[in-house]
TORVO-321055 format. One record per residue (C-alpha): residue in one letter; z, x, y; residue number from 1. Coordinates in steps of 0.2 Angstrom, whole numbers. Example, Ala and Ser with C-alpha at 12.3 -4.5 7.8 and 13.67 -1.06 7.14 Angstrom:
2
<type->A; c3->39; c1->62; c2->-22; seq->1>
<type->S; c3->36; c1->68; c2->-5; seq->2>
end
This chain:
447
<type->X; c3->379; c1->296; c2->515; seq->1>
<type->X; c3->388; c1->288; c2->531; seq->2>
<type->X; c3->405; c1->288; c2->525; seq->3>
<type->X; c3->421; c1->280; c2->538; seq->4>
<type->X; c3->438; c1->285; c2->531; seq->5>
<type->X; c3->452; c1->274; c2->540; seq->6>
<type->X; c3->469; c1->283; c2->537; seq->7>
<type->X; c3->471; c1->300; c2->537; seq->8>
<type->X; c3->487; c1->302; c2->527; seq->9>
<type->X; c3->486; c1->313; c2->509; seq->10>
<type->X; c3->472; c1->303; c2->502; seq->11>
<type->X; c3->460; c1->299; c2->517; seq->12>
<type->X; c3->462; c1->319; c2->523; seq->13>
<type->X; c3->459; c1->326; c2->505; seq->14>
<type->X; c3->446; c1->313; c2->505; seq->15>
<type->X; c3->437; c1->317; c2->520; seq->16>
<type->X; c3->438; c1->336; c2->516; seq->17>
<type->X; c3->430; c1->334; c2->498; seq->18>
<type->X; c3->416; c1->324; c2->503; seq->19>
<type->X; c3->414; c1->334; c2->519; seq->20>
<type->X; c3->409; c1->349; c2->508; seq->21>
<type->X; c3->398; c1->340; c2->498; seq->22>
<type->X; c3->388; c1->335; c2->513; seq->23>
<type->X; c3->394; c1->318; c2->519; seq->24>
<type->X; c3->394; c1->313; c2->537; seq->25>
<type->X; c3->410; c1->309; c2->539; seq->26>
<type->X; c3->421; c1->301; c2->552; seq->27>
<type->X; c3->440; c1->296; c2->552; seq->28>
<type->X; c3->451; c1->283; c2->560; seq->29>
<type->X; c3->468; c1->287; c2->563; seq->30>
<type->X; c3->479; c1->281; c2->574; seq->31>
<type->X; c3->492; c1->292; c2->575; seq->32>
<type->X; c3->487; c1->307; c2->589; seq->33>
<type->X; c3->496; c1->322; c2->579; seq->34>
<type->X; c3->490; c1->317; c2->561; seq->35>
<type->X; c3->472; c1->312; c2->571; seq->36>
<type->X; c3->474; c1->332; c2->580; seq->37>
<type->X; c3->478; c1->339; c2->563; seq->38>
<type->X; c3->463; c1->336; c2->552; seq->39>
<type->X; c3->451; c1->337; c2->567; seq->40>
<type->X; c3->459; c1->357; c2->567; seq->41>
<type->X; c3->456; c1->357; c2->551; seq->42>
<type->X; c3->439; c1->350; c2->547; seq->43>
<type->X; c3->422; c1->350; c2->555; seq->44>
<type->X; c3->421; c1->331; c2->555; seq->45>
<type->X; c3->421; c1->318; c2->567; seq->46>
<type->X; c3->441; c1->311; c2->568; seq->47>
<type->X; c3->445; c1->296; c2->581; seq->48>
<type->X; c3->461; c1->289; c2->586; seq->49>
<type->X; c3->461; c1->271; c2->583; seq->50>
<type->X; c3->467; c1->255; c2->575; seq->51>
<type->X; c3->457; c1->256; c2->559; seq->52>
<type->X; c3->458; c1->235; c2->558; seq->53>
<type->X; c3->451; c1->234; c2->574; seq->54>
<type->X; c3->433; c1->229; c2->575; seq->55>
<type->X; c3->429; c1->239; c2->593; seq->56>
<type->X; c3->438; c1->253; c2->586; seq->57>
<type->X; c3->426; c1->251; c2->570; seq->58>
<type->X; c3->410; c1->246; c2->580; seq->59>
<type->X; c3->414; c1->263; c2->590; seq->60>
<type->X; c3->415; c1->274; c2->572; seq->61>
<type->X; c3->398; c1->266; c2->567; seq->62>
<type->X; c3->402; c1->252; c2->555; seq->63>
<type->X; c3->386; c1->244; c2->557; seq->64>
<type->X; c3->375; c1->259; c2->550; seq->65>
<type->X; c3->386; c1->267; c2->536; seq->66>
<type->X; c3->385; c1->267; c2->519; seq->67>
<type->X; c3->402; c1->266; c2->514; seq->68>
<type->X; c3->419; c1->262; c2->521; seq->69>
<type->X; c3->437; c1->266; c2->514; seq->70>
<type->X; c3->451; c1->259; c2->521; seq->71>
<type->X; c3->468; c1->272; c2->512; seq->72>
<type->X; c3->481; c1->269; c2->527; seq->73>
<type->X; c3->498; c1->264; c2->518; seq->74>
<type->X; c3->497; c1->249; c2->527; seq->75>
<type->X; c3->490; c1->235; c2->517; seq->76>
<type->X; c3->483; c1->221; c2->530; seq->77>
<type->X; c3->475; c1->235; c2->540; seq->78>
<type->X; c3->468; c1->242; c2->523; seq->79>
<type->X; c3->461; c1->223; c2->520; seq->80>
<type->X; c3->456; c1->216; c2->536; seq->81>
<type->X; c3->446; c1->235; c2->539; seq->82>
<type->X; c3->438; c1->230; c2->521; seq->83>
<type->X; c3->433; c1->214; c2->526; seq->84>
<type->X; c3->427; c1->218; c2->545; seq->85>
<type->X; c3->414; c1->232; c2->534; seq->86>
<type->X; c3->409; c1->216; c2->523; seq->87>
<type->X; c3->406; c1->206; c2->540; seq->88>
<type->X; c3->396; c1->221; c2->545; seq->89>
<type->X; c3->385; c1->221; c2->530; seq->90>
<type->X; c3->390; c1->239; c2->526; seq->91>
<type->X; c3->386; c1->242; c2->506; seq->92>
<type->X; c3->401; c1->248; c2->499; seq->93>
<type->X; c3->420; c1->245; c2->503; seq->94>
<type->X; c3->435; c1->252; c2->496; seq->95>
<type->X; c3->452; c1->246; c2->500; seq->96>
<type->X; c3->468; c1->253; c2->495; seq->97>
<type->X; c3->481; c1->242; c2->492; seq->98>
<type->X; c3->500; c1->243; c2->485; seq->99>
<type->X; c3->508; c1->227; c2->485; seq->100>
<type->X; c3->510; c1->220; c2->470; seq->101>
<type->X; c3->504; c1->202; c2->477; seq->102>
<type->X; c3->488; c1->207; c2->483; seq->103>
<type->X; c3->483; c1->219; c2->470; seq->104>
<type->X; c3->485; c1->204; c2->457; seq->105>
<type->X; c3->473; c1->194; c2->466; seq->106>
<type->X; c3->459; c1->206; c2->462; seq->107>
<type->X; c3->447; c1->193; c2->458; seq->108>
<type->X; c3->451; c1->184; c2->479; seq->109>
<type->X; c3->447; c1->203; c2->485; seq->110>
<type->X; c3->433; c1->205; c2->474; seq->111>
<type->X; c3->412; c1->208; c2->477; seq->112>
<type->X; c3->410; c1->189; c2->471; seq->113>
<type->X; c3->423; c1->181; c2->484; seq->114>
<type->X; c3->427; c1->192; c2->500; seq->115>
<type->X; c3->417; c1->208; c2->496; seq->116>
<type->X; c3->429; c1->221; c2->491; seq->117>
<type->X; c3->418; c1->234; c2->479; seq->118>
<type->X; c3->434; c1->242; c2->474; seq->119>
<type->X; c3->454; c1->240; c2->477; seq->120>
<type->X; c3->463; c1->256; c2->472; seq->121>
<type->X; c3->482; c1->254; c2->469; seq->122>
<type->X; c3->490; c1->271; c2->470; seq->123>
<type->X; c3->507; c1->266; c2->461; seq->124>
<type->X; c3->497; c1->256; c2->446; seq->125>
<type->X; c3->486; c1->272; c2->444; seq->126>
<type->X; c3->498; c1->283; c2->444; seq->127>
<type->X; c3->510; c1->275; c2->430; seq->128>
<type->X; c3->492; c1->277; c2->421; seq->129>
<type->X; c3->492; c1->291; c2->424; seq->130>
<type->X; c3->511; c1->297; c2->416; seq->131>
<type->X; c3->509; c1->285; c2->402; seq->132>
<type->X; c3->493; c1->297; c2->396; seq->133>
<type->X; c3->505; c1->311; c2->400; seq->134>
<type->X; c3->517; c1->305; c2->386; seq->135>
<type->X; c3->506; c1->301; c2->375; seq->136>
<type->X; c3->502; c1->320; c2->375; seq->137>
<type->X; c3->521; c1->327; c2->376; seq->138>
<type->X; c3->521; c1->343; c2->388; seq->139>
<type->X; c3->505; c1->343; c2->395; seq->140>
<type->X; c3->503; c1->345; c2->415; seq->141>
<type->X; c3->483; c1->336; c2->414; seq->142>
<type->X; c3->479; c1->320; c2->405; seq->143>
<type->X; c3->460; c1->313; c2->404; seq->144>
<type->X; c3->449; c1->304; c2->392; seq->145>
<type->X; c3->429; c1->308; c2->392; seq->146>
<type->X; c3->415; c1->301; c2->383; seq->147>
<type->X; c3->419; c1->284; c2->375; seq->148>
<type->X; c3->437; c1->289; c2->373; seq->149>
<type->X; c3->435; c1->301; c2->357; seq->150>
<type->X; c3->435; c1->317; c2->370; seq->151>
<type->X; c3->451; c1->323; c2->380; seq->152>
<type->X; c3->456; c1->337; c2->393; seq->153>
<type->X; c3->473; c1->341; c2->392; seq->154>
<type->X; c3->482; c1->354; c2->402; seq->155>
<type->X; c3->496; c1->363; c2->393; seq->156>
<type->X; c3->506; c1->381; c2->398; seq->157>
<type->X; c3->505; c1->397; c2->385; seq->158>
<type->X; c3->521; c1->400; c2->378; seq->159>
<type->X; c3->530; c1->416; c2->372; seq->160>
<type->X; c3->527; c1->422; c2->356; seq->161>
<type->X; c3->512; c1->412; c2->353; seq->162>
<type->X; c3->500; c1->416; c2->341; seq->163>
<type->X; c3->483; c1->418; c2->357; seq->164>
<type->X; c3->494; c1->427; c2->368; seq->165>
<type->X; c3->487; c1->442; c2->368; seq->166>
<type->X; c3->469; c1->438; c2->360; seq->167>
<type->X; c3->453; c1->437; c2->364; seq->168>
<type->X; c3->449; c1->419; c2->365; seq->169>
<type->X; c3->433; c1->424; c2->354; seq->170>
<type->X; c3->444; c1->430; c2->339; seq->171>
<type->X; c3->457; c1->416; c2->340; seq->172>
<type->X; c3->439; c1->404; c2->337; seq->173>
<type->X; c3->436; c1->414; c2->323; seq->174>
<type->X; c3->454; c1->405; c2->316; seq->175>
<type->X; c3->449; c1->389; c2->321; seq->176>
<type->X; c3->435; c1->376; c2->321; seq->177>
<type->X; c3->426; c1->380; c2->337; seq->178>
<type->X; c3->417; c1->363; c2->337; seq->179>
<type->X; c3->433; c1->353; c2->341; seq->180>
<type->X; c3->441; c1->361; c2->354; seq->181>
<type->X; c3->437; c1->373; c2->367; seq->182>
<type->X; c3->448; c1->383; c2->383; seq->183>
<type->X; c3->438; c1->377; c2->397; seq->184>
<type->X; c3->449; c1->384; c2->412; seq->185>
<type->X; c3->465; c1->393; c2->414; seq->186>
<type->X; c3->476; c1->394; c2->430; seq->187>
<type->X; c3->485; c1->410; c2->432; seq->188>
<type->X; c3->496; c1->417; c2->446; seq->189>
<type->X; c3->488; c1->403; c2->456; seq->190>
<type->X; c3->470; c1->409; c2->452; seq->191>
<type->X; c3->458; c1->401; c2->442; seq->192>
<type->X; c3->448; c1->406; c2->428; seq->193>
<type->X; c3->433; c1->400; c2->420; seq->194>
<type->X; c3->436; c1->410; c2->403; seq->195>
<type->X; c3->424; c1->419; c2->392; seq->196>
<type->X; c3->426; c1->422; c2->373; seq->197>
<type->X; c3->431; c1->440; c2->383; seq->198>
<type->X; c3->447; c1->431; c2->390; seq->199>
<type->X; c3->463; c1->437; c2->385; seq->200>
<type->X; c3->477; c1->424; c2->386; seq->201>
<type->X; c3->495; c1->428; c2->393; seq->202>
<type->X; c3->511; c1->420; c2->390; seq->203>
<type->X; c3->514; c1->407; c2->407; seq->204>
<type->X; c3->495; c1->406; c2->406; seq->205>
<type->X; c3->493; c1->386; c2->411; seq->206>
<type->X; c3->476; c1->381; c2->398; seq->207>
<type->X; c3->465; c1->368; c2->399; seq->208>
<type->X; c3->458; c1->363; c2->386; seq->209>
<type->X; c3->443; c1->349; c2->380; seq->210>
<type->X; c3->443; c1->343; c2->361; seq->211>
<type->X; c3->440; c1->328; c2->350; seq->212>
<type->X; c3->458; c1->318; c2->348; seq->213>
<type->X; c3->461; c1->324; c2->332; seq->214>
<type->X; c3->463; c1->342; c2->334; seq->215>
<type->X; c3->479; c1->339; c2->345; seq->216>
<type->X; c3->490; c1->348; c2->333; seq->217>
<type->X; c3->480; c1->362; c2->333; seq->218>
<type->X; c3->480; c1->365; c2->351; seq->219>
<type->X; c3->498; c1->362; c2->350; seq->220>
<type->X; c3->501; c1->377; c2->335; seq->221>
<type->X; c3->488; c1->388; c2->347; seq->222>
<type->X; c3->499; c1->386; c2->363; seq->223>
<type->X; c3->516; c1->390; c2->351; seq->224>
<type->X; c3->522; c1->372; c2->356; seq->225>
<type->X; c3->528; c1->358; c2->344; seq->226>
<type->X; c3->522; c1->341; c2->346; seq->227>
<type->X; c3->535; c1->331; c2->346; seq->228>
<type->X; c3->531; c1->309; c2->349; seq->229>
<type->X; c3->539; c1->300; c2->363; seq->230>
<type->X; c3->549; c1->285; c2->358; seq->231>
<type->X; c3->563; c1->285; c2->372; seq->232>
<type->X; c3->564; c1->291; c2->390; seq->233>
<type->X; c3->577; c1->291; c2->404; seq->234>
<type->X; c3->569; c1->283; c2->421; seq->235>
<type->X; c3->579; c1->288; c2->438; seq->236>
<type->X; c3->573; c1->275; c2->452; seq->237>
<type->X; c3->565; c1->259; c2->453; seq->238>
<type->X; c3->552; c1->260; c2->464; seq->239>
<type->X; c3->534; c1->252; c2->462; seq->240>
<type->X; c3->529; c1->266; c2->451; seq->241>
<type->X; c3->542; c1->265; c2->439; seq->242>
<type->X; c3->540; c1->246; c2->436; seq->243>
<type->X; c3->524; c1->247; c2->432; seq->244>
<type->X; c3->528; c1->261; c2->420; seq->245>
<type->X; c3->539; c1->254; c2->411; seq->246>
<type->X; c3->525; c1->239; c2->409; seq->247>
<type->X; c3->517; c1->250; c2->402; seq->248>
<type->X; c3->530; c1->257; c2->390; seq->249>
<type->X; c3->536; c1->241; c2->385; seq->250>
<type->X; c3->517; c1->237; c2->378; seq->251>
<type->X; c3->515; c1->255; c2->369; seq->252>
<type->X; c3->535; c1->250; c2->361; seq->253>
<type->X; c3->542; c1->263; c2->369; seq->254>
<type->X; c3->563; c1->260; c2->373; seq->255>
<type->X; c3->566; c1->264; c2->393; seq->256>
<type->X; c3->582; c1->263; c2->400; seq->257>
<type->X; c3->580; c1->263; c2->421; seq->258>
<type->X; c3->594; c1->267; c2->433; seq->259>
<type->X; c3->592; c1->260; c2->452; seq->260>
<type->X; c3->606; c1->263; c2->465; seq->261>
<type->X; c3->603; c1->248; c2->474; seq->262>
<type->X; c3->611; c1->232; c2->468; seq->263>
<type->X; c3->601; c1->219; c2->473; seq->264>
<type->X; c3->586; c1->226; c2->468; seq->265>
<type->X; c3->594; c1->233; c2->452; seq->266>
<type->X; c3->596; c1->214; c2->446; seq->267>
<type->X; c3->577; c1->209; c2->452; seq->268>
<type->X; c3->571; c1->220; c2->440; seq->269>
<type->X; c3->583; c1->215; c2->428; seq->270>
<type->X; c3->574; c1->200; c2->429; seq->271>
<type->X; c3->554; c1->206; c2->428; seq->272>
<type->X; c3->558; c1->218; c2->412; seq->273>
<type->X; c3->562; c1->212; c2->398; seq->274>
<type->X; c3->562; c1->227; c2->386; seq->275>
<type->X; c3->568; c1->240; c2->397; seq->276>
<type->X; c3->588; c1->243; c2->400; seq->277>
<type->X; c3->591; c1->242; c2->418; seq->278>
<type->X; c3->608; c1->248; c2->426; seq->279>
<type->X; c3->614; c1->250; c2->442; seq->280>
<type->X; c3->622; c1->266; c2->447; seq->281>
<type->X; c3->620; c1->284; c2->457; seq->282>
<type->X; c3->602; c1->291; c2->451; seq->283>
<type->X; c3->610; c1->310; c2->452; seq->284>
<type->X; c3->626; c1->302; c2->444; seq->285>
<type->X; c3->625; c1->314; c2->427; seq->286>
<type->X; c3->640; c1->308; c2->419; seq->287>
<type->X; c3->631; c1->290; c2->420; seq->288>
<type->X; c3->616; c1->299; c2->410; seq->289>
<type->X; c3->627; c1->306; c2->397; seq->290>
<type->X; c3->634; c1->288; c2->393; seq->291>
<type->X; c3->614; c1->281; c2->393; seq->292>
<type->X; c3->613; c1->294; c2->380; seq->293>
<type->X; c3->603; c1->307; c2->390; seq->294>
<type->X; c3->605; c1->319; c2->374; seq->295>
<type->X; c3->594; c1->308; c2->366; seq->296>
<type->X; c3->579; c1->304; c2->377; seq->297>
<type->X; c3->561; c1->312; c2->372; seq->298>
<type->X; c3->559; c1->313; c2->393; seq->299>
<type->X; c3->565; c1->311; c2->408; seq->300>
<type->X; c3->556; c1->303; c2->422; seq->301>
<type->X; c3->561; c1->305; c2->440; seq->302>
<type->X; c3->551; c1->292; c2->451; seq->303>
<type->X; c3->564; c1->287; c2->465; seq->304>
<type->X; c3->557; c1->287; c2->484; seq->305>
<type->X; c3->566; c1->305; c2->488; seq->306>
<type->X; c3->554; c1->320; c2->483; seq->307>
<type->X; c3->570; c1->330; c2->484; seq->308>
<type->X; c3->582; c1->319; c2->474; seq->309>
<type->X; c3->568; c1->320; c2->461; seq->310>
<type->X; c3->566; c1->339; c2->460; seq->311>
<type->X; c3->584; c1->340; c2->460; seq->312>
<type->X; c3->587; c1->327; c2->445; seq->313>
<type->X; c3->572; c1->334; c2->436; seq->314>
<type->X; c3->582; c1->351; c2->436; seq->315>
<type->X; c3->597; c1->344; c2->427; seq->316>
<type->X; c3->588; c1->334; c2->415; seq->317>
<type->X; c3->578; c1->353; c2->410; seq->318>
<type->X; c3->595; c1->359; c2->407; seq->319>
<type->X; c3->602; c1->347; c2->399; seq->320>
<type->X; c3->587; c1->352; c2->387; seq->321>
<type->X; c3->577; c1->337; c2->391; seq->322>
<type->X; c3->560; c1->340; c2->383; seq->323>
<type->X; c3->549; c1->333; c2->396; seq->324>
<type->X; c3->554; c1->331; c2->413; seq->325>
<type->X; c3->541; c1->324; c2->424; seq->326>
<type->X; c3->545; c1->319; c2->444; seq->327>
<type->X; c3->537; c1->310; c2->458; seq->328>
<type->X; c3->533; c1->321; c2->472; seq->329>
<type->X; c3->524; c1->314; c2->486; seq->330>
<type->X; c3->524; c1->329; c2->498; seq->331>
<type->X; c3->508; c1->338; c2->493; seq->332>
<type->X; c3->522; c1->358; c2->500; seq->333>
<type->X; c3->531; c1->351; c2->486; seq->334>
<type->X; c3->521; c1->353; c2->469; seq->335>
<type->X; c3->520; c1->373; c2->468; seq->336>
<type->X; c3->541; c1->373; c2->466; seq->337>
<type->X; c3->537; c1->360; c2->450; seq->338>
<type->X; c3->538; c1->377; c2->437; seq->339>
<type->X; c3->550; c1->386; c2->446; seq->340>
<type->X; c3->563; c1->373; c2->443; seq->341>
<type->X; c3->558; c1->369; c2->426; seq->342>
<type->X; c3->548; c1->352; c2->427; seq->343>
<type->X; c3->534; c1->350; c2->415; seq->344>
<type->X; c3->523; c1->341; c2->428; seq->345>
<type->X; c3->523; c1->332; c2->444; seq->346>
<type->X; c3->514; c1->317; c2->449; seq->347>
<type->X; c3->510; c1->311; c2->466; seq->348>
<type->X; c3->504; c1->292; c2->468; seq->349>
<type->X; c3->493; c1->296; c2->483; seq->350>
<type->X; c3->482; c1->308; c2->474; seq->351>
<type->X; c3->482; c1->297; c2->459; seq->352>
<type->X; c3->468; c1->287; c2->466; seq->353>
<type->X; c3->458; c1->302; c2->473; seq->354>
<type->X; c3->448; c1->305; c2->457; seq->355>
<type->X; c3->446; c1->287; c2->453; seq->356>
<type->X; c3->438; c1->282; c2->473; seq->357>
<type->X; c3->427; c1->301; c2->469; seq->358>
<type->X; c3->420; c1->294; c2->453; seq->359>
<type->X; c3->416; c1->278; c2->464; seq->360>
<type->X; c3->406; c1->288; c2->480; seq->361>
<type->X; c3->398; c1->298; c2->466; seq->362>
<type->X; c3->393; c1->285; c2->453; seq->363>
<type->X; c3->376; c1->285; c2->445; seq->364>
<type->X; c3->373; c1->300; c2->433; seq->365>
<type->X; c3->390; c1->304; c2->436; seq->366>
<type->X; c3->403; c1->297; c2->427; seq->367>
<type->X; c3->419; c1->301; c2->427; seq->368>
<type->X; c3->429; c1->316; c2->439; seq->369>
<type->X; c3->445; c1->326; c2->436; seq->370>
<type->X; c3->453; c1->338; c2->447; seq->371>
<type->X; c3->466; c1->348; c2->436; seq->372>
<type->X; c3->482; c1->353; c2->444; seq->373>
<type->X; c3->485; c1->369; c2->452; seq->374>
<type->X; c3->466; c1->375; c2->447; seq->375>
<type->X; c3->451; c1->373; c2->460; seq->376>
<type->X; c3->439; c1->370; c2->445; seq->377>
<type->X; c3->432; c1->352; c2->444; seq->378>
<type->X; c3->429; c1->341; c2->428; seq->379>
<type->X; c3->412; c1->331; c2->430; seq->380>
<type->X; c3->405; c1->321; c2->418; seq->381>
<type->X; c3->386; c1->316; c2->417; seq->382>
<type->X; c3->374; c1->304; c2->408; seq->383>
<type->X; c3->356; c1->316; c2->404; seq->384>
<type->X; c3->343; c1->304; c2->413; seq->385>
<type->X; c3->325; c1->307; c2->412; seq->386>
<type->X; c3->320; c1->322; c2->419; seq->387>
<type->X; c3->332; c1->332; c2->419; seq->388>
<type->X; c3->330; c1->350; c2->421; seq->389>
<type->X; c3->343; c1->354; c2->407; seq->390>
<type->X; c3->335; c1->348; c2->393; seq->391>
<type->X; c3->328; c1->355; c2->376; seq->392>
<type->X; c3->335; c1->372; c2->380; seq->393>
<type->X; c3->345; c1->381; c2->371; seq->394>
<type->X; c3->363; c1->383; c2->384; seq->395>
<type->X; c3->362; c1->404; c2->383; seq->396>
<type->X; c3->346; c1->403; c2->391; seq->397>
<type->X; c3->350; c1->391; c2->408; seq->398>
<type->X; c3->352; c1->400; c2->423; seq->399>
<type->X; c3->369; c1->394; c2->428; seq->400>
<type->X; c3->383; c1->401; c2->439; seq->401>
<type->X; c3->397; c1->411; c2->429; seq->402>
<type->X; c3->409; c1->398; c2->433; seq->403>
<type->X; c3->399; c1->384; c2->425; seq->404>
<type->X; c3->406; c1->379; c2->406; seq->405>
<type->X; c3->400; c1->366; c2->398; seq->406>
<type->X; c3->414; c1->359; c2->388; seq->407>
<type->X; c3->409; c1->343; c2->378; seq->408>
<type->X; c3->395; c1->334; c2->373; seq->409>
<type->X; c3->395; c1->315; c2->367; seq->410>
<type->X; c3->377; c1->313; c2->356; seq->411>
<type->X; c3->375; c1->296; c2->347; seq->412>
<type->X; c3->395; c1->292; c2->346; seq->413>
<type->X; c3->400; c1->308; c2->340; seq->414>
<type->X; c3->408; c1->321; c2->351; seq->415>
<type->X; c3->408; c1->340; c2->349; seq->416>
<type->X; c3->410; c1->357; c2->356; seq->417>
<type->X; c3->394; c1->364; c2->363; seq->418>
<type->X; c3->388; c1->383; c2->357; seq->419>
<type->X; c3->374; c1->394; c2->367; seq->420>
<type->X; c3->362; c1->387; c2->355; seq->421>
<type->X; c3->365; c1->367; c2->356; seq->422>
<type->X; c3->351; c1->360; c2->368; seq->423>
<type->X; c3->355; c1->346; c2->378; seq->424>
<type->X; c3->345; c1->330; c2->377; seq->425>
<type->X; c3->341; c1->316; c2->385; seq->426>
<type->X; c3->355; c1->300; c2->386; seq->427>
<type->X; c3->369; c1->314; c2->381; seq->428>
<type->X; c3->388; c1->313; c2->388; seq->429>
<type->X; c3->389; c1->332; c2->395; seq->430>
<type->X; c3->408; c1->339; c2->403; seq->431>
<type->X; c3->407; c1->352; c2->413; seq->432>
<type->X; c3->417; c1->363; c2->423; seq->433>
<type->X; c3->415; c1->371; c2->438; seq->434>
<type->X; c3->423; c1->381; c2->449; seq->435>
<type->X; c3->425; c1->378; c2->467; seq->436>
<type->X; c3->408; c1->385; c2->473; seq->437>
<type->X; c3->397; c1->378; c2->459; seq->438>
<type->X; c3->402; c1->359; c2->460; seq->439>
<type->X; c3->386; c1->356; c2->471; seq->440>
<type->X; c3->373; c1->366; c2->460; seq->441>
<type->X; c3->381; c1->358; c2->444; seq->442>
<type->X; c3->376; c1->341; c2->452; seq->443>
<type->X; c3->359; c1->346; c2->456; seq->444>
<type->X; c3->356; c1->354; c2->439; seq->445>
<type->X; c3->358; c1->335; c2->432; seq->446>
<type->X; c3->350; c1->324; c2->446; seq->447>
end
């Protein structure tokens, strides 16, 4: 496929490195020189320097012969005027990424049916999503629903004195029902591991695992962790992402109380939330947390526009013995100092959309994608179509990479684990996981 990327911030670079491996001829429009020199060092693709709403710069990139066009700079008219210079050029598929709250509303103006916008990705909306799942599974680093909904990933880290570590994960089935959950991938000392039932687990060990909804408490027990239900949280910041979280919040009945140093924007939100407490004040002002009862919060959410006020913050919360602390980081460098300090998980609302705009390029017998954090393994979901070459035999007999798991199968509404004996058939819900040099031959298994 003839893929243009305009922007190559975090999302269009990791973008255009992803679909560059799997084969795309891809070209991107930056029009800063250093960012533009940057990933052409990095990446054996075509990179101009350019304004990406410009239709010379877009003629020159081949508007008029690609198959799809992305417009992710963090500018939104550049993002929509590029999407609708690609729907003048009768390219198939446009993608346009868009974060203010105005024009994301107005879906339906930007849609297929009126302007010809396939798909608007807002990265603040999908990541407040994206921490909402996170509480609703207290402690966990991953959140993602398969199948119809009734099948889950969830990423959670091995604590001391827990009843696997140590084990075989073969003898800890034997203690458990095998068919709702399984360990699908483990990150260790920044390596990833496909695990066999010869897999012994250690404590610090990050696990993710794929089960029916109902077998959460197990998994909990299994990872020596309590599972505790989140019905208050302390908010630092009122950026985009934290007023659509608390949205969200609000909807699930879940009390918020969100402090915002600025005044004036203090008292607009005020205005837009009417179940959440707002107060103005110092983010990193603790003795103001201790008066909003900061002993009492089930987490701690620090989404403010400073990465390092986050960090900071989400390192007091932990020791005031916070249960969850989850921050915003936007700098990509960032995310591997999220365990040192003691935060249970960061977010980033530019790679929020990545898996969403993957799921879109690869749509078909695909159907969903997860990336897991701090693991090169990939999550794909597929629909068995006719001809497949996996079905009706048994899983011990396909030849498939080591790295290749498959971790859930969907068959007639009901979900399960698979064995080496199932047999996959025809119009099933299959999750795999692959590691980083199987993600190809795992998609040409099920073409």
């Amino acid at each position: 496929m003839r893929i243009i990327i305009v922007g190559a911030g975090a999302v269009g670079s990791h973008l255009a490195e992803q679909l560059s491996k799997e084969h795309h001829d891809v070209t991107v429009i930056e029009e800063d020189k250093d960012r533009m020199q940057r990933l052409q060092d990095a990446l054996d693709i075509l990179v101009m320097q350019g304004n990406g709403a410009s239709p010379k710069v877009l003629q020159r990139a081949g508007i008029e012969t690609c198959d799809l066009m992305m417009a992710l700079t963090n500018q939104d008219e550049i993002n929509i005027v590029a999407a609708l210079t690609a729907c003048k050029s009768k390219v198939p598929f446009k993608i346009a990424r868009v974060s203010n709250m105005d024009y994301y509303l107005l879906d339906n103006w930007l849609s297929e049916d009126n302007l010809g916008v396939d798909l608007l990705v807002n990265p603040e909306f999908e990541c407040a999503l994206q921490i909402g799942n996170l509480l609703a599974v207290p402690g966990a680093s991953d959140v993602a629903e398969f199948g119809s909904g009734q099948g889950m990933l969830i990423g959670l880290s091995i604590q001391d004195g827990a009843p696997c570590v140590g084990e075989t994960l073969s003898d800890m089935m034997l203690r458990y029902d095998r068919q709702y959950f399984l360990a699908g991938a483990v990150s260790r000392r920044q390596r990833t591991i496909i695990p066999t039932g010869r897999t012994r687990l250690e404590a610090g060990d990050q696990v993710f695992f794929f089960c029916q909804r109902g077998s959460l408490d197990d998994i909990y027990e299994f990872c020596g962790l309590k599972r505790r239900m989140v019905r208050r949280v302390m908010i630092l910041g009122g950026s985009k992402v934290a007023v659509y979280l608390c949205k969200i919040l609000e909807k699930k009945g879940i009390r918020a109380t969100l402090i915002e140093n600025d005044e004036e924007r203090a008292e607009e939100l005020a205005e837009k939330l009417d179940q959440t407490l707002v107060i103005q004040g110092e983010p990193t002002n603790v003795e103001m947390w201790d008066l909003e009862g900061i002993e009492e919060a089930d987490a701690f959410l620090a989404l403010t526009r400073d990465d390092e006020e986050n960090l900071l913050s989400g390192l007091i919360a932990r020791s005031k013995r916070v249960p969850i602390v989850i921050a915003l980081l936007e700098k990509l460098e960032y995310v591997p100092l999220v365990n040192q300090v003691g935060v249970n998980t960061a977010v980033s609302s530019r790679l929020a959309i990545v898996d969403k705009i993957l799921k879109y390029v690869r749509r078909g017998h695909i159907l969903s994608v997860a990336t897991l954090k701090g693991n090169e393994a990939e999550v794909m979901e597929f629909r068995v179509t006719s001809g497949c070459k996996l079905t009706n035999t048994p899983l011990k007999d396909l030849k498939t990479p080591p790295e290749v798991l498959f971790a859930l199968i969907e068959r007639e509404g009901s979900i399960f684990v698979p064995t080496g004996h199932t047999q996959i058939l025809e119009s099933d819900r299959v999750v795999v996981v692959a590691g980083p040099t199987s993600k190809r031959h795992v998609e040409e298994l099920f073409a």
